[in-house]
C-alpha positions in Angstrom: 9.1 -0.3 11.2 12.2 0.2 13.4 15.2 -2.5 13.5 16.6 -4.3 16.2 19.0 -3.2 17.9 22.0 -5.3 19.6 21.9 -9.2 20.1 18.3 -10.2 19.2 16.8 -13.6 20.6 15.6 -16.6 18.7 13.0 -19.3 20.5 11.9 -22.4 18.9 8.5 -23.3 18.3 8.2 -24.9 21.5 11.5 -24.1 23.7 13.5 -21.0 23.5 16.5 -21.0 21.9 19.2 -18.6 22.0 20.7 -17.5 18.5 24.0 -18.0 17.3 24.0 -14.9 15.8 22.6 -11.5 16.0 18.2 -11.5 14.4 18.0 -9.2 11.1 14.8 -7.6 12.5 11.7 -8.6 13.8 10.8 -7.8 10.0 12.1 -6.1 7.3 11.7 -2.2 6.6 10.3 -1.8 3.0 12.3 1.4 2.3 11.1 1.4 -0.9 7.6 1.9 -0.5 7.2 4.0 1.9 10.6 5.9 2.3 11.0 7.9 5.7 12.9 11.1 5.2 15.5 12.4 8.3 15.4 16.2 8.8 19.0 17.0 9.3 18.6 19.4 11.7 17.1 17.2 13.9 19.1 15.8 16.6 19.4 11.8 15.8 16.8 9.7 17.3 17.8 6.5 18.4 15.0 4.1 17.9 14.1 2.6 21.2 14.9 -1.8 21.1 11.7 -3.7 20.0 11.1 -6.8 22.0 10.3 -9.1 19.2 7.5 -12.5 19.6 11.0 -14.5 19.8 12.1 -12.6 23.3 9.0 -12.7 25.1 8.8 -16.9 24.0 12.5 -17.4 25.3 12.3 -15.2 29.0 8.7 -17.0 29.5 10.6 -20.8 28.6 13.6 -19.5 30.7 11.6 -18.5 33.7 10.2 -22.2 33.9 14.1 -23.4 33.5 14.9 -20.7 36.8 11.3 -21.2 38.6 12.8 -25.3 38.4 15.8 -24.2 39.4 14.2 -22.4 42.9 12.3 -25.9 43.1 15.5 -27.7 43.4 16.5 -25.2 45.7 13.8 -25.5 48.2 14.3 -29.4 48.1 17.8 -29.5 49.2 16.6 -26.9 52.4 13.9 -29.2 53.0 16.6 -31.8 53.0 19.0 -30.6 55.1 16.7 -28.3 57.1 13.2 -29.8 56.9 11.3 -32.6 58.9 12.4 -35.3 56.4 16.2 -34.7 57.1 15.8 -37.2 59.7 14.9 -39.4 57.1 17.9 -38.6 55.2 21.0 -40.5 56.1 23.3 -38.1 58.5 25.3 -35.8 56.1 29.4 -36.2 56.2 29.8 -32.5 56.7 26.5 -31.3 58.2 27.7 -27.6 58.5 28.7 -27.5 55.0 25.3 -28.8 53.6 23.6 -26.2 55.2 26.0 -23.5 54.0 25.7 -24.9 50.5 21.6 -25.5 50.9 21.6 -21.4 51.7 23.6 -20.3 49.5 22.4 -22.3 46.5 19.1 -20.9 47.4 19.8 -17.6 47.2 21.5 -17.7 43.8 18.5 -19.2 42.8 16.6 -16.8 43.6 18.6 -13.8 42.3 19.0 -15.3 39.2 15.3 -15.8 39.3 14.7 -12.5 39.5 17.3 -11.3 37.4 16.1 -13.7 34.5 13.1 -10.7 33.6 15.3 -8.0 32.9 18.9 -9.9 31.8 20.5 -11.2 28.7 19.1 -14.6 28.0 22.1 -15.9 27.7 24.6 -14.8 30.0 21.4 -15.6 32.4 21.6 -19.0 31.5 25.2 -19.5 31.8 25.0 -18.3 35.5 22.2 -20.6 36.3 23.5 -23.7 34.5 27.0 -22.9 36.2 25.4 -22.4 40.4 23.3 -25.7 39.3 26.6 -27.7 38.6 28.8 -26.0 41.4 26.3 -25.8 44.3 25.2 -29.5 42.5 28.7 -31.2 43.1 29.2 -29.8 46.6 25.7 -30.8 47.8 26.7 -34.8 46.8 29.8 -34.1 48.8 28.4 -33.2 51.8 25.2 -35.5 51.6 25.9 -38.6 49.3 22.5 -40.2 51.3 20.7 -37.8 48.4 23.6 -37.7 46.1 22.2 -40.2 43.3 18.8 -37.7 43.5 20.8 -34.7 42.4 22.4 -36.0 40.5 19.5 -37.0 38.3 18.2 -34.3 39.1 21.0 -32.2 37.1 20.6 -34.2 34.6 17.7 -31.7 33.0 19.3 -29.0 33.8 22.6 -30.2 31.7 19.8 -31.1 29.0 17.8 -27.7 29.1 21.2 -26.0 29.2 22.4 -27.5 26.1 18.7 -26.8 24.4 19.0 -23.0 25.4 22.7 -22.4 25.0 24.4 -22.4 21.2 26.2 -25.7 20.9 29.4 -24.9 22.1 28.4 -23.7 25.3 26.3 -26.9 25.8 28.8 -29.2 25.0 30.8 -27.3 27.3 29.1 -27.0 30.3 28.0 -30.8 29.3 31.8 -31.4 30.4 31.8 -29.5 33.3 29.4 -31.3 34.3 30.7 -34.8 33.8 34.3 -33.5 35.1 32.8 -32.3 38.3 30.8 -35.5 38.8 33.8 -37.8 37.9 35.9 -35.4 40.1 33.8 -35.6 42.9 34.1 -39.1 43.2 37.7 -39.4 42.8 38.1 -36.4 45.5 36.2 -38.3 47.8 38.0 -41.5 47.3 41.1 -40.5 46.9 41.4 -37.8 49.5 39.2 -38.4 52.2 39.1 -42.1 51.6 35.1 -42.7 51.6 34.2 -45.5 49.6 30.3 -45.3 50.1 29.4 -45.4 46.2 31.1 -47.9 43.7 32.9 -45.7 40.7 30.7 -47.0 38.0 27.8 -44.8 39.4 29.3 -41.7 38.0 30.7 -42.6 35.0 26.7 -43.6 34.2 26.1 -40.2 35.2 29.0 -39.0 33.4 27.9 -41.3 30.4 24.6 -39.6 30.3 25.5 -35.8 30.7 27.7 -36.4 27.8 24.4 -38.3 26.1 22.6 -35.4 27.0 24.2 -33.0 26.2 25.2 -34.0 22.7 21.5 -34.7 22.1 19.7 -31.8 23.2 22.6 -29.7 21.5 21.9 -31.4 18.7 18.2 -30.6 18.3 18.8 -27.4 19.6 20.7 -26.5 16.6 18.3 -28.0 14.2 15.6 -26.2 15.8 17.3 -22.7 15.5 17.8 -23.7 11.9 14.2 -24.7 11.4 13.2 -21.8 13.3 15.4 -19.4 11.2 14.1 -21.2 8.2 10.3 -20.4 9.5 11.2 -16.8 10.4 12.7 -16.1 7.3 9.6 -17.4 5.3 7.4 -15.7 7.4 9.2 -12.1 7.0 9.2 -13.1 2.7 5.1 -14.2 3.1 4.7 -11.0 4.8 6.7 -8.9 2.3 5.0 -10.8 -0.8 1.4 -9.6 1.4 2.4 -6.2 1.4 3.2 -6.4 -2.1 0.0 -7.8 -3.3 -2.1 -5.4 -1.3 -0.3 -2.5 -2.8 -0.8 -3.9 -5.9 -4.4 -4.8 -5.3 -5.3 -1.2 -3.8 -3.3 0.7 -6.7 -5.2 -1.8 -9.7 -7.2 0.5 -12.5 -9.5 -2.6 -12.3 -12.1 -2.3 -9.3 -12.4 -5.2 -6.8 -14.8 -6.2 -3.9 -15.1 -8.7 -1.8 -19.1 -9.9 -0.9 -19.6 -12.2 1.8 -22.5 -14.8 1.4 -24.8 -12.5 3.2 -24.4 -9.7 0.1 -22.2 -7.8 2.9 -19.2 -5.7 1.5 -15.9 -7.2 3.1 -13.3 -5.4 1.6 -12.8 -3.1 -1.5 -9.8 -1.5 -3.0 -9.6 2.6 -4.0 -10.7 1.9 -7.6 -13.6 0.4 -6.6 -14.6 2.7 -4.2 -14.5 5.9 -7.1 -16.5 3.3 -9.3 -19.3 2.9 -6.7 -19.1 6.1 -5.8 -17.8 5.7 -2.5 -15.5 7.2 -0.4 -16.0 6.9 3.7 -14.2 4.8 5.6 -17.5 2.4 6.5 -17.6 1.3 3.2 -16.4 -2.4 4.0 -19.7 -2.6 6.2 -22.3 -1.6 3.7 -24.7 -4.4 1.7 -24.0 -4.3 -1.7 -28.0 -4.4 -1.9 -28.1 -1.0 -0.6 -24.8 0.5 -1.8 -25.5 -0.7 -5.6 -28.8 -2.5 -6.2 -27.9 -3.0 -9.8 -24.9 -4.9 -9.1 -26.6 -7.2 -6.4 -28.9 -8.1 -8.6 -26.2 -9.1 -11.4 -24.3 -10.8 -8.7 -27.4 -12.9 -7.9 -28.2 -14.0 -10.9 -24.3 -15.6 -11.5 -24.9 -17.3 -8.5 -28.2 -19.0 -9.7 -26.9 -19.6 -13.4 -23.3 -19.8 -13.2 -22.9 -17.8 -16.6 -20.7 -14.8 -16.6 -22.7 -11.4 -18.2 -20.4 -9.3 -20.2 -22.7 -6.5 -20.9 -21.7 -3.6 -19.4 -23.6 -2.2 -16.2 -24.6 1.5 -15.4 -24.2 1.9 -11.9 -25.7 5.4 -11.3 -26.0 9.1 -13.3 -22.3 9.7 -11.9 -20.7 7.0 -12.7 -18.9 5.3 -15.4 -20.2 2.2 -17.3 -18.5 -1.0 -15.9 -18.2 -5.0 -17.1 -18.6 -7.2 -13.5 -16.8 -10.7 -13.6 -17.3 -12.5 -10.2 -14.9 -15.4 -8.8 -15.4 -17.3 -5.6 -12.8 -16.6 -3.4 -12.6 -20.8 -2.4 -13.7 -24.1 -3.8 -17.0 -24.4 -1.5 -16.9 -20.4 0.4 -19.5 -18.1 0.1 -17.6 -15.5 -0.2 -17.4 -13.9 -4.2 -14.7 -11.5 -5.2 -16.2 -8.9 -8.1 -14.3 -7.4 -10.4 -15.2 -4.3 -11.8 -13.8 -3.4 -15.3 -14.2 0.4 -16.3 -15.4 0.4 -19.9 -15.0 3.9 -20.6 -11.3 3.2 -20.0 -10.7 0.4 -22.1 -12.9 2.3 -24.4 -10.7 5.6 -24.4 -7.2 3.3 -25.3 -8.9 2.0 -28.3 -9.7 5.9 -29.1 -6.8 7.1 -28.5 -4.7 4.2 -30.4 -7.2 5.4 -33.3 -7.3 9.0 -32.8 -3.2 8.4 -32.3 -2.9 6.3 -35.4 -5.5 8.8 -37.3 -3.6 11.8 -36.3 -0.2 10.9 -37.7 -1.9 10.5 -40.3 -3.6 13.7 -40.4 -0.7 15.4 -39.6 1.0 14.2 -42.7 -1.6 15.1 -45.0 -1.6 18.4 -43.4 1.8 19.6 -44.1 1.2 17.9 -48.2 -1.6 20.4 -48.0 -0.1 23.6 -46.3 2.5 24.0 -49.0 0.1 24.3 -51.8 -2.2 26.5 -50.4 0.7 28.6 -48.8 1.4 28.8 -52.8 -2.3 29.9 -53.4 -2.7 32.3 -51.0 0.6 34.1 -52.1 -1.2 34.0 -55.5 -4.3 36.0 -54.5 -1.9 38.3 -52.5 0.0 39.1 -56.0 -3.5 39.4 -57.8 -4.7 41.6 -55.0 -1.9 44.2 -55.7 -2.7 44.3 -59.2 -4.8 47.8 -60.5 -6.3 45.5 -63.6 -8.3 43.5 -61.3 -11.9 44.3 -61.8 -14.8 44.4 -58.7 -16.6 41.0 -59.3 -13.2 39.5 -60.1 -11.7 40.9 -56.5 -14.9 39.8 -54.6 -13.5 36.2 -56.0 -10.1 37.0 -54.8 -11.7 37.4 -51.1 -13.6 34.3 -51.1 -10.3 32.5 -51.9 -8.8 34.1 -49.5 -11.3 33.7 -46.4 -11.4 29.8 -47.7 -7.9 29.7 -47.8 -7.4 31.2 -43.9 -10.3 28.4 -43.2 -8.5 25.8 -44.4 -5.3 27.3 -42.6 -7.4 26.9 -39.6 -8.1 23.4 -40.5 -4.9 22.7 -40.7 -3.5 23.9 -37.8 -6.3 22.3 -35.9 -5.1 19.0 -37.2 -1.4 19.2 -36.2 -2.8 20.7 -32.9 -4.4 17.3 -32.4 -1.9 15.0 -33.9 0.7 16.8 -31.6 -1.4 16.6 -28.4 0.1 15.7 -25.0 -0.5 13.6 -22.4 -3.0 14.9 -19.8 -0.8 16.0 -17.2 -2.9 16.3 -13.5 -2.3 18.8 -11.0 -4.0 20.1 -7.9 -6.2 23.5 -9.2 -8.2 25.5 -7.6 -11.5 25.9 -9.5 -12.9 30.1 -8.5 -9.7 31.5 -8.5 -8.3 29.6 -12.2 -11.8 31.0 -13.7 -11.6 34.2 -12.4 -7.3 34.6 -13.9 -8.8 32.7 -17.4 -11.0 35.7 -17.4 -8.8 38.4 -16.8 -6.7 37.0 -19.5 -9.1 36.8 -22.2 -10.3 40.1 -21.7 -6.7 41.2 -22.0 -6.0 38.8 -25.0 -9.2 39.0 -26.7 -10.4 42.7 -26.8 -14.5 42.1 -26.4 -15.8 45.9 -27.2 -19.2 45.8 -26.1 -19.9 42.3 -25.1 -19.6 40.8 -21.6 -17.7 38.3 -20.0 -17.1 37.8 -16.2 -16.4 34.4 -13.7 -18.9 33.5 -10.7 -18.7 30.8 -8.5 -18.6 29.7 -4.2 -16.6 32.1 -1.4 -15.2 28.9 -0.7 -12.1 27.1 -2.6 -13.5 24.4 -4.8 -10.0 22.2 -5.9 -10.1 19.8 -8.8 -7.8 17.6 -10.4 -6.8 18.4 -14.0 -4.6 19.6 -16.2 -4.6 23.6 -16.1 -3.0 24.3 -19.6 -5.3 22.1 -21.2 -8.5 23.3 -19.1 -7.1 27.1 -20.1 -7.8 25.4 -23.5 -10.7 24.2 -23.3 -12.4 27.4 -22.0 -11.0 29.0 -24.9 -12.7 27.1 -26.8 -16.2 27.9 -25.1 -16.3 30.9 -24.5 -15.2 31.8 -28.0 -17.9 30.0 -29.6 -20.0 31.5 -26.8 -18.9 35.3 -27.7 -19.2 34.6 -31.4 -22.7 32.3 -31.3 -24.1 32.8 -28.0 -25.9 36.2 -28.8 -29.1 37.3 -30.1 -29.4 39.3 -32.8 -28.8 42.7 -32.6 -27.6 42.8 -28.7 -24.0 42.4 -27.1 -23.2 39.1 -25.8 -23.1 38.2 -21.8 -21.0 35.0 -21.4 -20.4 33.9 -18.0 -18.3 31.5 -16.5 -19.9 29.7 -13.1 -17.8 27.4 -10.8 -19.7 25.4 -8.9 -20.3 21.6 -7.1 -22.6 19.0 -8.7 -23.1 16.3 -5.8 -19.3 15.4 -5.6 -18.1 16.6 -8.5 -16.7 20.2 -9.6 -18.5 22.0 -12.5 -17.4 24.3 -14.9 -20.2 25.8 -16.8 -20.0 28.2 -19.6 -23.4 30.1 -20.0 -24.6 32.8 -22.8 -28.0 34.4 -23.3 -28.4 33.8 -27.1 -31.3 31.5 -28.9 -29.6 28.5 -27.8 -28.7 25.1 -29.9 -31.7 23.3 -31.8 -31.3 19.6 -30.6 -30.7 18.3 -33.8 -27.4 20.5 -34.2 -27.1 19.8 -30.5 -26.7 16.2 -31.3 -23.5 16.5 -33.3 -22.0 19.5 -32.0 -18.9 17.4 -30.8 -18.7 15.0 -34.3 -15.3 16.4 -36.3 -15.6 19.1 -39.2 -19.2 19.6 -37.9 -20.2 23.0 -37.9 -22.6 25.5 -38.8 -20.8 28.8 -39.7 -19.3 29.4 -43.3 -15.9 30.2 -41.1 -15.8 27.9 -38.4 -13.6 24.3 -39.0 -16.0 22.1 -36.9 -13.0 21.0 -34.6 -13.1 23.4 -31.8 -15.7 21.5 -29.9 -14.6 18.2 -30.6 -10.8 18.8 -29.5 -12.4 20.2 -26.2 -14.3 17.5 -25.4 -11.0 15.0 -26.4 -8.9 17.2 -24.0 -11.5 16.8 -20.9 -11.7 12.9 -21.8 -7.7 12.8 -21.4 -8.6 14.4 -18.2 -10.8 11.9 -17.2 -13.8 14.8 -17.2 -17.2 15.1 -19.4 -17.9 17.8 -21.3 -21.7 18.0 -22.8 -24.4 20.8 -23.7 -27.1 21.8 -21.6 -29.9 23.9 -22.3 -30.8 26.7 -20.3 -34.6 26.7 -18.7 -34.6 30.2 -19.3 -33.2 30.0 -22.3 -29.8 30.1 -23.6 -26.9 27.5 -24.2 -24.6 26.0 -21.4 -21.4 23.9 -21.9 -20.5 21.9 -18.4 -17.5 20.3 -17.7 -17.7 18.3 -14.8 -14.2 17.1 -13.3 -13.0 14.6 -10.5 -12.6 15.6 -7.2 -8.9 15.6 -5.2 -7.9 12.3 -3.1 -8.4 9.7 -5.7 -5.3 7.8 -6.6 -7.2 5.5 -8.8 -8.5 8.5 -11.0 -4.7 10.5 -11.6 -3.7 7.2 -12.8 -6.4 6.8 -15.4 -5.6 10.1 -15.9 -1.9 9.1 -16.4 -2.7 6.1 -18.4 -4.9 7.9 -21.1 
């Protein structure tokens, strides 16, 4: 939004007003959300002026005031020059009339014209001043049609003190009565004309002054009430941009359904709920957008009683608790809120898994100290010559139980020290295709094979690479050590690819694949079938893609084999980096 800039114009609600003081803005610029950044080596823009509701209201109710003005105009010609002057009782200076007829004329007619382009203001001083001056002399030189304009200025004292601030209307309020009482005493006092008695002007000067004061007055209260109305309006309209920020940037989804099931309006987390991203989403029926939710809809509006089960709205989409609210007392219009479940869900887990894991941690480091001590005790028996060959075959079972249960360990701190998820913008084919590269450097794979596949095309994400690095770690080592059949090398591959919307990671090897009932609680903690293995990899994998706001599950292969797929949110989705954020 740009400011104002220079003297800004104020109208009343129903007759323009000129401000006292210079307008703030036509509304405020809300800098803080939405800053604007300068390039400084730009030359400076100045911001062109903004005609504001408040001008266009004041030169429209000003126009009238001049377009009056050219009407009083056009009478006094008529008078002096028109068929009815014979009518009109012969002027004392007939010359002079029609010198002051013309001229008043014109200045009508140029203030007229100058009254689209001009200050307001100084527009009206100008007219209000030629209506008093030409006024005067046009009683002097015609007092048959003297008491007529002088009535006749009588509105224009009035819509000059309306228009004007107060002092200016008050003042030329004066001027008026001065020129009117001045007048008279001119005429009989110098020229020696007694044609009206002296109490006709002092009513007229009695009821400029009345006038004046008056329509000053309520001018002032006017501008105030008017000032009063603009700045509420400005706060109404701040406190509306504020809710809808805050209603577009809620975790919480919410629609708006007409009466005829007809989506009205929905904010960002409600359209990654639903699944739905174009821009004619307001349009859609919510009959054909999500059946399952029309139908839950419907049935509140026959019962009345809220359903706090949750609701699956689709294969691709989360689990969500609908509570509906009619937007009025007697409209057909419902507002639906949609409550993510999986969300609420993961803060409970994490507070646990939080609350578990300084727990863990702590009995972690009470149990590394002792079996730092026991190790260093096998490594002492190790060195001794005494040792017989069933005895040091002991030795190496402690030891391989003691490196598990240093694994075990370290897994545990791992997870109590975990870090929030933090998103970024990461480029799917070319992060598998580096993750690769490095564990082939990092982990030497002798005859086994290992190698990324995936779309010509870019394929971005949002997720957090160090923790996605992580992840695959964890996959493909299982997939190297587990993924093989007997006998033959391992091939482990790593396939990028788009499900529907969504990216996909998949992690594929050609072994005898997972029975279902292992399959089943692969991800449970200290699960695990190898005599070496801690039964954590898999579960802090699939922790670290939930933080991520991402699924990780097993597939098996048609052609047999195992597959682990991640599938992860697409880019463009506030409402998803802030669960991300907020997990």
């Amino acid at each position: 939004m740009r400011r104002h800039v220079g003297r800004a114009i104020r109208p009343c609600a129903r007759a323009g007003i000129v401000a006292d003081r210079a307008e703030p803005g036509k509304s405020r610029a809300y800098t803080s959300l939405q800053p604007a950044a300068q390039d400084a080596r730009l030359p400076l823009q100045i911001a062109p002026v903004e005609v504001s509701e408040a001008d266009r209201v004041l030169r429209r109710e000003l126009r009238l005031f001049n377009l009056y003005r050219v009407l009083e105009a056009l009478l006094l010609l008529l008078a002096v020059y028109g068929p009815v002057a014979a009518l009109v009782a012969e002027p004392r200076h007939a010359l002079f009339a029609r010198a002051v007829a013309i001229a008043y004329a014109f200045i009508a007619a140029v203030v007229f014209a100058l009254g689209r382009r001009g200050d307001p203001r100084t527009i009206t001083l100008i007219g209000i001043a030629s209506d008093l001056f030409f006024g005067v002399l046009a009683i002097h030189a015609t007092p048959g049609i003297g008491t007529g304009i002088a009535i006749m200025l009588m509105f224009n004292v009035g819509a000059a003190a309306l228009l004007l601030p107060t002092r200016f209307g008050l003042g030329m309020a004066a001027v008026a009565i001065a020129a009117v009482v001045g007048e008279h005493v001119w005429t009989v006092g110098v020229e020696e004309v007694t044609t009206r008695p002296m109490v006709e002007p002092v009513m007229f000067a009695i009821g400029y002054g009345a006038i004046g004061a008056l329509m000053s007055l309520l001018g002032r209260q006017m501008r105030a009430s008017y000032e009063l109305a603009e700045q509420r309006g400005a706060e109404a309209s701040h406190l509306s941009e504020i809710n809808e920020l805050i209603i577009r940037r809620l975790r919480t989804g919410v629609l708006l359904v007409d009466g005829g099931g007809r989506l009205r309006m929905a904010n960002e987390a409600a359209s990654v709920l639903l699944g739905e991203v174009d821009e004619a989403f307001g349009e859609r029926n919510l009959a054909v957008a999500m059946p399952v939710l029309a139908r839950r809809l419907e049935q509140w509006r026959i019962d009345g009683q809220p359903d706090d089960t949750p609701l699956p709205l689709g294969p691709d989409q989360t689990d969500v608790v609908p509570r509906f609210a009619r937007l009025l007392a007697g409209s057909d219009q419902t507002l639906i809120f949609l409550d993510d479940t999986s969300l609420a869900s993961r803060r409970a887990e994490s507070m646990t898994l939080a609350t578990l894991g300084r727990f863990s941690a702590s009995l972690a480091h009470e149990i590394r100290n002792p079996l730092a001590a026991i190790r260093y005790a096998v490594q002492l028996l190790e060195e001794s010559e005494d040792i017989r060959p069933a005895d040091r075959r002991l030795l190496e079972i402690v030891h391989q139980q003691c490196q598990r249960m240093n694994g075990i360990v370290e897994n545990v701190l791992g997870l109590a020290r975990r870090e929030p998820a933090k998103p970024e913008h990461v480029e799917l084919v070319s992060f598998a295709k580096r993750f690769v590269d490095d564990y082939l450097i990092s982990h030497p794979i002798e005859h086994d094979m290992l190698r990324a596949a995936g779309p010509n095309g870019a394929l971005p994400a949002l997720i957090d690479p160090r923790q996605l690095h992580q992840v695959l770690t964890v996959l493909v080592s299982n997939a190297l050590n587990y993924g093989r059949m007997p006998g033959e090398p391992a091939q482990v591959s790593v396939h990028v690819q788009l499900d529907g919307s969504m990216p996909t990671i998949e992690v594929r090897d050609r072994g005898p694949g997972i029975p279902d009932a292992v399959a089943s609680r692969l991800f449970r903690p200290f699960f695990t079938t190898s005599p070496h293995g801690t039964g954590l990899g898999l579960y802090i994998a699939r922790e670290l893609c939930r933080a991520n706001q991402a699924s990780l599950d097993y597939v098996p292969l048609p052609a047999g084999g195992g597959c682990f797929r991640i599938r992860l949110h697409a880019l463009g989705s506030a409402p998803v980096r802030d669960r991300i954020a907020a997990t």
